[in-house]
N, C-alpha and C positions, 0 to 999 in steps of 0.2 A: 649535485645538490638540487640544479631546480628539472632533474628527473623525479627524483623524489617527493617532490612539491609536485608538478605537474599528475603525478602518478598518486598521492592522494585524492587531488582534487577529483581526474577522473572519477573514482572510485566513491568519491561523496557522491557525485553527482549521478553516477548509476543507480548506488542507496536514494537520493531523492527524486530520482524517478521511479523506482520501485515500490518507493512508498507512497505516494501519490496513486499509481495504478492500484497498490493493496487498497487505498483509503475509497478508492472512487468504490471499488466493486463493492468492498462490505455495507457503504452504504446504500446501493443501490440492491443487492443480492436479494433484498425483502419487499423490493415495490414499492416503499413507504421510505418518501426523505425528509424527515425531518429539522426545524430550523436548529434547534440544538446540534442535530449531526452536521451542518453544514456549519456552526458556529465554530466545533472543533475540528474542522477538515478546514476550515478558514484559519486557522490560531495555528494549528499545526504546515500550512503553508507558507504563513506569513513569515516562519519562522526560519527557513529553509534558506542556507547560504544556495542560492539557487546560480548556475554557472554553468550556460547553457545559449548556444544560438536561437533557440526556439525560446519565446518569452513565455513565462510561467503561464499565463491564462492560456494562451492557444496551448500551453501541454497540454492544460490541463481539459479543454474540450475533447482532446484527441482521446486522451484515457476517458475518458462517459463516454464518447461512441465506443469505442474498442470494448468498456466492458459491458455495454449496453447490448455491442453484438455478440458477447461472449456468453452471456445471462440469456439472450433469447435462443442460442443456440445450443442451449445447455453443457455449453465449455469452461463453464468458471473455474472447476477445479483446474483445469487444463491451463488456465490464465494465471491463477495464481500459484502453482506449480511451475509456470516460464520465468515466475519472478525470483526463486526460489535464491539461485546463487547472489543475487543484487540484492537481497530481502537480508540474506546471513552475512552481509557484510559487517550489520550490525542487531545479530539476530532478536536482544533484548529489546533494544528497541523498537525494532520491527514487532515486537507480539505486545510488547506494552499500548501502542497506538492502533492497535486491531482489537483488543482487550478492550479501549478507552474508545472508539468511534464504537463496536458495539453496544456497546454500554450506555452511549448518548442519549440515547430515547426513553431508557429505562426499563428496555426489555432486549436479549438479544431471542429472535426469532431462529426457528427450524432450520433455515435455510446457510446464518450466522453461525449459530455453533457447530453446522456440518464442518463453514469453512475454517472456522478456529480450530478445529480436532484438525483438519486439513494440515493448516498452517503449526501447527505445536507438536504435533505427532512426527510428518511427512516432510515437511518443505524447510521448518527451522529445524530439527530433531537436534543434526551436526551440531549449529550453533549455540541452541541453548542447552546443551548437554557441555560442551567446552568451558 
């Protein structure tokens, strides 16, 4: 029984890191952060049964440099493609919170709905087709 339990938690916990790493890049993928984007990358944090050695803030610098060097080296797709299986854990939700951090600004740019076709098409297809 508490394999079971231990063996969701993992599994939440790879989902709340993968979404964390989704949230950082789509906000950053366009050069422009916004306080609204960072109002619901904060809401959607705070929210997080978080369960982890690593404390939520240091994750979460670590994902802005990682995608900070993933965006200058023209690897994003490639980044968010690594998240793909930890992303379809909970694939609705994963595209609802990509969907809503684009949206945040009131516009999603070129560079966003490359990586939502990305993410809806490619990386969740399995999940949100199930």
């Amino acid at each position: 029984m508490s394999d079971n339990i231990e063996q969701l938690q993992l599994k939440s916990q790879q989902f709340n890191e993968a979404l964390v790493r989704m949230m950082v890049l789509f906000y950053q993928i366009d050069g422009k952060i916004t306080l609204t984007e960072q109002d619901y990358f904060e809401k959607v944090t705070d929210s997080l049964d978080w369960r982890s050695g690593v404390v939520l803030p240091a994750f979460i610098n670590q994902a802005i440099h990682d995608a900070r060097e993933a965006i200058s080296s023209g690897q994003a797709r490639e980044f968010l493609r690594k998240l793909g299986n930890d992303l379809n854990i909970d694939a609705a939700k994963s595209f609802e919170v990509a969907m809503d951090i684009t949206a945040a600004d009131g516009k999603r740019s070129d560079e966003e709905l490359e990586l939502l076709s990305l993410l809806s098409n490619r990386v969740l297809a399995k999940g949100l087709v199930a």
